[in-house]
SENU-8554 format. One record per atom (N, C-alpha, C, O): residue in one letter; z, x, y. Coordinates in steps of 0.05 Angstrom, whole numbers, plus 5000, padded with zeros to 4 digits. Layout:
N
AZXY ...
//
This chain:
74
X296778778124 X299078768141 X298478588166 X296278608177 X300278428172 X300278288197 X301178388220 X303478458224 X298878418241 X299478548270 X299878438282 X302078488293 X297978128290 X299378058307 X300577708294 X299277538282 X302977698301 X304177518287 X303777258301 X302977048291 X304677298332 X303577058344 X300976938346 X300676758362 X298777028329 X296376998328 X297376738301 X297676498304 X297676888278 X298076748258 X299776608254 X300176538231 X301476508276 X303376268283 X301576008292 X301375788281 X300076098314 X298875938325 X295375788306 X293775608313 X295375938285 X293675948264 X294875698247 X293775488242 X296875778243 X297975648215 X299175318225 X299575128211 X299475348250 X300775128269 X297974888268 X298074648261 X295375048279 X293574908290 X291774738252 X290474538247 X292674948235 X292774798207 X293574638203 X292274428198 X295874658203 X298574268199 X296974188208 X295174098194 X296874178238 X296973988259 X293473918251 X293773678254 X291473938246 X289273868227 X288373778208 X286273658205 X290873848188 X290973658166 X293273538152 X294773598134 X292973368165 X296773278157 X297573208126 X296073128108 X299873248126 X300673168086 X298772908087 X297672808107 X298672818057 X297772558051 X298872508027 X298272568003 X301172348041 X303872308013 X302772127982 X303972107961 X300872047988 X299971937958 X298272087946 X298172087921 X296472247964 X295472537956 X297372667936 X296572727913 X299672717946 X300873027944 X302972877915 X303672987894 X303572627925 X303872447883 X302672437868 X303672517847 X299772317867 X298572347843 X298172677842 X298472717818 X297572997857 X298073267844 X300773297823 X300973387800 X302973167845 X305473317830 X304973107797 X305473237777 X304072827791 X303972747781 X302172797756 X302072677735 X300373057767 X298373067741 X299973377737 X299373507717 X302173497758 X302673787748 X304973697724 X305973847707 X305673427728 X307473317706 X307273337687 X308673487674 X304473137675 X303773177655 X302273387646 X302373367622 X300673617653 X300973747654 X302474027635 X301774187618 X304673977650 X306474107638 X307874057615 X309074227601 X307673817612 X308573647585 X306573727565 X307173837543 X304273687572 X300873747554 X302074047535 X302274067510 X302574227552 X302874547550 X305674527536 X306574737526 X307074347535 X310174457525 X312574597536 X314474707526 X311674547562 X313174717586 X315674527602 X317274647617 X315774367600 X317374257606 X316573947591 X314373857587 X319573837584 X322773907591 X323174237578 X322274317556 X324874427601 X325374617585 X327074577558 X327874347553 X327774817540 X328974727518 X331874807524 X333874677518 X331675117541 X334875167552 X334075247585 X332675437592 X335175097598 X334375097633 X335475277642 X335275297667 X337275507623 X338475667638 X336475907633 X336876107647 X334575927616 X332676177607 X331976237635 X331776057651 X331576487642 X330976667653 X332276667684 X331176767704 X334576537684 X336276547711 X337776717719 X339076687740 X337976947702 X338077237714 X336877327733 X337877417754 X333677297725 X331477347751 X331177187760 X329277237774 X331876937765 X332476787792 X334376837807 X334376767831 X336376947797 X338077057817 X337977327833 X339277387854 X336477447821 X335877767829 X333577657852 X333877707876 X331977547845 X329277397858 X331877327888 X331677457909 X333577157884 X333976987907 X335677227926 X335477257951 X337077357911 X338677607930 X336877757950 X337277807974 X334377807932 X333077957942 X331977857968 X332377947990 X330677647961 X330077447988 X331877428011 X331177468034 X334377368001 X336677308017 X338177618034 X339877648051 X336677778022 X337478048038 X335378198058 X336078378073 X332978108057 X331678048083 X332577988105 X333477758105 X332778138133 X333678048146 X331877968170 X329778078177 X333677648186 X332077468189 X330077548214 X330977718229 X327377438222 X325577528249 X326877448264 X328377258262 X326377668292 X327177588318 X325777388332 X323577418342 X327177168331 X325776878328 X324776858361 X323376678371 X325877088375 X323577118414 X320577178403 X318477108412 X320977328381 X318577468379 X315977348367 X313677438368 X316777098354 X315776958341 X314076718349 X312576568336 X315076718382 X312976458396 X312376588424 X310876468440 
//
C-alpha cells in the first residue's frame, strides 16, 4: 500500500525527468513486439471482437473509480 503518495510522485517525476523516451528506441521494441506477435499467431486477430465483453467490464470498472483529489497529489 502506498502511504505516502507525494513521495512517489516526486519519485516517478524525478524518473522521466532522468530518462527521457528514445523514440527510435521505443520503434524498433514496438517493432520486434510486431513481429513477435506474428511469430506466435497472435495477431492479426482472426475475430477482433473476441473477448470484448471483458474489455468492457475491465473499462467500467476502471471508469468507476473515482477520480484523486488532485490538492492532494502535489
Amino acid at each position: 500500500m502506498i502511504k505516502n503518495s507525494i513521495y512517489l510522485q516526486n519519485f516517478e517525476n524525478n524518473l522521466v525527468r532522468k530518462n527521457p523516451s528514445d523514440y527510435l528506441r521505443n520503434q524498433k521494441i514496438l517493432r520486434s513486439m510486431y513481429k513477435e506477435a506474428l511469430a506466435l499467431c497472435i495477431f492479426p486477430l482472426k475475430n477482433p471482437l473476441d473477448g470484448i465483453e471483458n474489455d468492457i467490464k475491465f473499462a467500467k470498472a476502471i471508469n468507476s473509480v473515482p477520480e484523486i483529489n488532485k490538492k492532494n497529489r502535489h
